[in-house]
C-alpha positions in Angstrom: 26.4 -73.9 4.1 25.4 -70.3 3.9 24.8 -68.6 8.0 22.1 -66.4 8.3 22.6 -62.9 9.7 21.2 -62.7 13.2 21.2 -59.5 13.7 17.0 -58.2 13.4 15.8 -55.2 11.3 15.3 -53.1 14.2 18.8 -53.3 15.6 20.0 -52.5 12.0 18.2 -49.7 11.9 18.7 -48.3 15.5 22.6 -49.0 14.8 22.4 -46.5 11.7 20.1 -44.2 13.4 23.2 -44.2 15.9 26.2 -43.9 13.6 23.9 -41.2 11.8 24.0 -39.1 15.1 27.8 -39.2 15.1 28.7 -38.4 11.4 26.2 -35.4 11.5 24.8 -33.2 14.7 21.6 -32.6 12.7 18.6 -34.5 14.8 16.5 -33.8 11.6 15.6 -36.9 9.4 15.6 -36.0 5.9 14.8 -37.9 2.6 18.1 -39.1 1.7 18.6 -40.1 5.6 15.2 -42.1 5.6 15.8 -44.0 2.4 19.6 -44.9 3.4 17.8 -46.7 6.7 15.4 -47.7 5.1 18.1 -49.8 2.6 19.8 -50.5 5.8 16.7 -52.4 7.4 16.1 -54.3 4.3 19.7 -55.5 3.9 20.1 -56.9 7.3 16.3 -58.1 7.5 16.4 -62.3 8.2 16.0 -63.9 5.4 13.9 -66.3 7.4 11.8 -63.5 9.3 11.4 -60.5 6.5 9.5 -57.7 6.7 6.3 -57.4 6.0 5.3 -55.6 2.9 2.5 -54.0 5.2 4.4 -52.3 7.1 7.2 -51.2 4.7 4.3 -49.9 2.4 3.0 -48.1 5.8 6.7 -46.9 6.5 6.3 -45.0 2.6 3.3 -43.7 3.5 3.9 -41.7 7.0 7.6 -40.3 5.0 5.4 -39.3 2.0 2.7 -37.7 4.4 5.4 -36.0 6.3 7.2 -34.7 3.3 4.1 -33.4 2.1 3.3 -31.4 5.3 6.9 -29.9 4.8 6.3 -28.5 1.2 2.7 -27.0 3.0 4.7 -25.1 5.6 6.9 -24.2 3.1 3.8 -22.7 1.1 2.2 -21.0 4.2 5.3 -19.1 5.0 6.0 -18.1 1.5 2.1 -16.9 1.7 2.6 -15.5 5.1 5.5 -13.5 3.9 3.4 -12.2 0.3 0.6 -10.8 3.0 2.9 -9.1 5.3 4.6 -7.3 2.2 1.1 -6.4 0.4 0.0 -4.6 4.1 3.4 -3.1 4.0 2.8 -1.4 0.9 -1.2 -0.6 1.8 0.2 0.7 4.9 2.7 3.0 3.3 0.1 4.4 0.5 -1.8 5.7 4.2 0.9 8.1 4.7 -0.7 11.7 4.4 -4.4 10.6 5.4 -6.7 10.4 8.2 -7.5 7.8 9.7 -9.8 7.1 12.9 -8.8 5.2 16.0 -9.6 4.7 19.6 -7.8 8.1 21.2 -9.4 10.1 23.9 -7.2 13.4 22.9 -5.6 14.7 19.7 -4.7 17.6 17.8 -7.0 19.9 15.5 -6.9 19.4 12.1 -5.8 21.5 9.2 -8.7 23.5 8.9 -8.8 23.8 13.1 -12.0 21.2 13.6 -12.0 17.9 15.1 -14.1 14.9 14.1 -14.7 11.5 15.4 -17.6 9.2 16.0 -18.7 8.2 19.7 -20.2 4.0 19.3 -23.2 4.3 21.9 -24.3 0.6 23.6 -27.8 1.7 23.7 -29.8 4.8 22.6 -29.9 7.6 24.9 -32.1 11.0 25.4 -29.0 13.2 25.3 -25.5 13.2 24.3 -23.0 15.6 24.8 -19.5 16.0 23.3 -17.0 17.9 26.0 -13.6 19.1 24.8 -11.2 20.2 27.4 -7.9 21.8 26.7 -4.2 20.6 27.9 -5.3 21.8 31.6 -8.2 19.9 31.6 -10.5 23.0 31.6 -13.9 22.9 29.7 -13.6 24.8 26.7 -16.8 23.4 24.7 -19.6 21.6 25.4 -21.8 20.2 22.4 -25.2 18.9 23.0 -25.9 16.0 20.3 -29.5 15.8 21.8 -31.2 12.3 21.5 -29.3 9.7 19.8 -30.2 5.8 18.9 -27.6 2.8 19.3 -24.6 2.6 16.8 -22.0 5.2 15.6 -23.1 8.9 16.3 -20.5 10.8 14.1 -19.5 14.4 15.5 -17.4 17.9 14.6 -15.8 20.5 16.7 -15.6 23.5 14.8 -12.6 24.9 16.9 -14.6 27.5 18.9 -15.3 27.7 22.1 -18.3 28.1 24.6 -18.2 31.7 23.4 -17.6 31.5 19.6 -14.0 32.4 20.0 -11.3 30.2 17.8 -9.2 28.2 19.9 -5.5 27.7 19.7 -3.9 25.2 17.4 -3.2 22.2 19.1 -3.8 19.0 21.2 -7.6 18.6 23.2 -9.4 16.0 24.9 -12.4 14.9 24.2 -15.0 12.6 26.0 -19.0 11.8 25.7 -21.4 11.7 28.1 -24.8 10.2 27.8 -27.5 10.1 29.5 -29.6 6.9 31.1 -32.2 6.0 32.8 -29.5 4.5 35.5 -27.8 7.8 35.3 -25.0 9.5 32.9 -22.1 7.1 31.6 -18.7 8.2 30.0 -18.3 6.7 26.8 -14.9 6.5 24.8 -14.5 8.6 21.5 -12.7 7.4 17.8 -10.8 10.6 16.5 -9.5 11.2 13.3 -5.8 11.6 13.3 -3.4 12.3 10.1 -0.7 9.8 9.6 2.7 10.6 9.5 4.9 7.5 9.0 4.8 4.2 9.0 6.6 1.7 11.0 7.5 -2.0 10.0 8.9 -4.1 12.6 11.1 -6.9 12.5 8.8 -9.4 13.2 6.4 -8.0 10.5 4.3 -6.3 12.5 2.7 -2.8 11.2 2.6 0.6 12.9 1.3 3.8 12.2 2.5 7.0 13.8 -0.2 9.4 14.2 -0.1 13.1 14.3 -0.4 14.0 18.0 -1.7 10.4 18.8 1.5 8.8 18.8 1.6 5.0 18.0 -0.9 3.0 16.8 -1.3 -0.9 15.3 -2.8 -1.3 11.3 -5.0 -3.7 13.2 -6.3 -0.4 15.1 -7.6 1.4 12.9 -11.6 1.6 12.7 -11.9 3.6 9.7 -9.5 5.3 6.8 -10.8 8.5 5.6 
């Protein structure tokens, strides 16, 4: 007379799971490893007690959904990775232009103007554009007059209060506008040239600005 194995599926398969751990450090379950326990569970199952083919169906279906979800990380990264190159090589064709960012000083152009747009919250009766030199003396004042809400663009021609050219070089800038709850300081976007471009190691994108410094891709309000 035959004896029947007493041993249930679930010791089976927690004993492999076990011996598993000790042939191999790995605490990753992959497809060969599932369907070896899975053979496992079946072989020492009770002949009088087997397993239900509910569950083993269900058993197929959570590895199959789980293997799927692997081969769609799999395809995220590889389309994560495509992105990062494709703004790589956008970011690189910026070398050599202008761009305009969030800065509140920079340097002059080539042709010895500055440009940049001022983003007003609400439209004002009068705006005015003050540039200030490295010793943060007044060197121009332009009067924009009444502007509405949105982007007011704006140009320094390079002169000062007199009509004299100004030295090459790095200037702040700032707006002032006028409200009924009296003046506010606004920030300023100026065009900068870009110089080079940085890729970190973690894919990130960086743009080195002439006189600016630094500055993210994701930065960048406008490319001219």
């Amino acid at each position: 007379m035959s004896t029947v194995n007493s041993t249930s599926a679930t010791d089976a398969l927690s004993q492999y799971a076990l011996d598993s751990k000790k042939a191999t450090p790995s605490n990753e379950l992959g497809k060969n490893e599932f369907l070896e326990l899975m053979l496992a569970q079946l072989n020492n199952q009770s002949p009088l007690d087997p397993q239900d083919n509910g569950e083993f169906i269900a058993q197929l279906a959570q590895f199959s959904s789980l293997e799927e979800m692997q081969g769609l990380n799999s395809t995220v990264d590889s389309l994560g990775s495509q992105f990062r190159s494709s703004q790589a090589l956008q970011a690189s064709a910026m070398v050599g232009r202008s761009v305009l960012v969030n800065a509140a000083s920079g340097p002059m152009l080539n042709d010895g103007t500055m440009a940049g747009v001022v983003d007003l919250p609400g439209s004002t009766s009068s705006l005015k554009i003050n540039i200030m030199n490295k010793a943060g003396e007044l060197v121009r004042q332009i009067d924009m007059g009444q502007q509405y809400t949105g982007q007011v663009a704006f140009k320094w021609d390079g002169l000062d209060q007199s009509g004299n050219p100004m030295p090459f070089g790095s200037y702040s800038i700032n707006a002032e506008a006028k409200y009924s709850s009296g003046n506010e300081q606004l920030n300023t976007m100026l065009s900068s040239n870009v110089d080079s471009v940085s890729l970190g190691r973690d894919g990130s994108i960086t743009l080195n600005l002439a006189g600016v410094g630094k500055v993210a891709l994701a930065d960048v309000r406008q490319i001219n």
